[in-house]
C-alpha positions as CSV (number, residue, x, y, z in Angstrom):
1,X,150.9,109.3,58.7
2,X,153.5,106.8,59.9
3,X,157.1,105.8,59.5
4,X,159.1,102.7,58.9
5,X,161.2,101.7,61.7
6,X,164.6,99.7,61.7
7,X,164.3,96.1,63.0
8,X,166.1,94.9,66.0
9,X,164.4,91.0,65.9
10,X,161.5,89.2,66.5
11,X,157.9,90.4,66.0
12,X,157.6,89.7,69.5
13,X,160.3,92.0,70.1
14,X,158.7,94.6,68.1
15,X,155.5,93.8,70.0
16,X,157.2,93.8,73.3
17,X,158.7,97.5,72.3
18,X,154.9,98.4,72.0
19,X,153.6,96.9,75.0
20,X,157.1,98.9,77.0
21,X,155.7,101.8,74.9
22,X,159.0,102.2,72.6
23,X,156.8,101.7,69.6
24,X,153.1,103.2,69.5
25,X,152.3,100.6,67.0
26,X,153.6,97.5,64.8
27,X,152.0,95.4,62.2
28,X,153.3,92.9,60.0
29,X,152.4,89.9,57.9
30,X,153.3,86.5,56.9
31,X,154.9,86.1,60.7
32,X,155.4,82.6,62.3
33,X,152.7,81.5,64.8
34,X,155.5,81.5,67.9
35,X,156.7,84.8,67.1
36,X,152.9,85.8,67.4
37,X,151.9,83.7,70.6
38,X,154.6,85.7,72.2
39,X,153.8,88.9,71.2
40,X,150.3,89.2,71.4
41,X,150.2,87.8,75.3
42,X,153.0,90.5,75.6
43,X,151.2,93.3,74.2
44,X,147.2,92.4,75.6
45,X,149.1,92.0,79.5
46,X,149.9,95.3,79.3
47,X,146.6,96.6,78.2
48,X,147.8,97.1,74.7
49,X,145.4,96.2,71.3
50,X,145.9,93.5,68.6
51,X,143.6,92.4,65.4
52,X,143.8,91.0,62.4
53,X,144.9,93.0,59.8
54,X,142.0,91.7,57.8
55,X,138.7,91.9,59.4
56,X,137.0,88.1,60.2
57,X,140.7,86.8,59.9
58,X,142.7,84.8,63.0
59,X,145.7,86.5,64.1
60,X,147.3,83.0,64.5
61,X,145.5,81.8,61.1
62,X,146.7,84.6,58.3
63,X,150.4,85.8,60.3
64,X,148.8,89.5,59.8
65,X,148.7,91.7,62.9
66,X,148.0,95.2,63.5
67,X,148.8,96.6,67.5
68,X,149.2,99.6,69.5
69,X,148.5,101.3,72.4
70,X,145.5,102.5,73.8
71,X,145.5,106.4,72.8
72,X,146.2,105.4,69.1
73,X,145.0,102.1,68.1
74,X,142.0,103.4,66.3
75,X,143.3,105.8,63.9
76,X,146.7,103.7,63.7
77,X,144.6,100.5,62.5
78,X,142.6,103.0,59.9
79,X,145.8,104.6,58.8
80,X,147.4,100.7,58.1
81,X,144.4,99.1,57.0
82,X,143.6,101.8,54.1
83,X,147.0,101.6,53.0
C-alpha cells in the first residue's frame, strides 16, 4: 500500500517535499519539536494535512506525525495508522 523512501534530511524537509508535492505523504515518530514546527507550518500553508499519529495526541507533544496531500490523506492515514 506504501513504500519506504530514501532520506535526504530533516523531517521538515520530508514535509516540505509533501507540501511541493514530491512526496504524497510522510510520517514519522520520535522527531524533535523544531524539526516539527517547521514542517507542519510548511505543509498546512500549502493546504496540505497533518495529525497525530495517535488519535487525542499533540503533534508537538508525542513527535508522531502523519501528513499528506489533499486527494490522499484519508486512506494514507488508515493505511499508516492500521499498520
Amino acid at each position: 500500500a506504501c513504500a519506504g523512501v530514501r532520506r535526504w534530511g530533516s523531517a521538515a524537509l520530508d514535509m516540505a517535499y509533501v507540501a511541493a508535492g514530491r512526496y504524497d505523504g510522510f510520517w514519522e515518530r520520535r522527531l524533535n519539536a523544531w524539526d516539527l514546527a517547521a514542517g507542519l507550518i510548511i505543509v498546512q500553508e500549502a493546504g496540505g494535512f497533518a495529525e497525530p499519529l495517535t488519535d487525542g495526541a499533540g503533534i508537538l507533544d508525542s513527535g508522531d506525525v502523519i501528513c499528506a496531500n489533499e486527494a490522499i490523506f484519508v486512506k494514507f492515514s488508515r493505511v499508516i495508522r492500521g499498520a
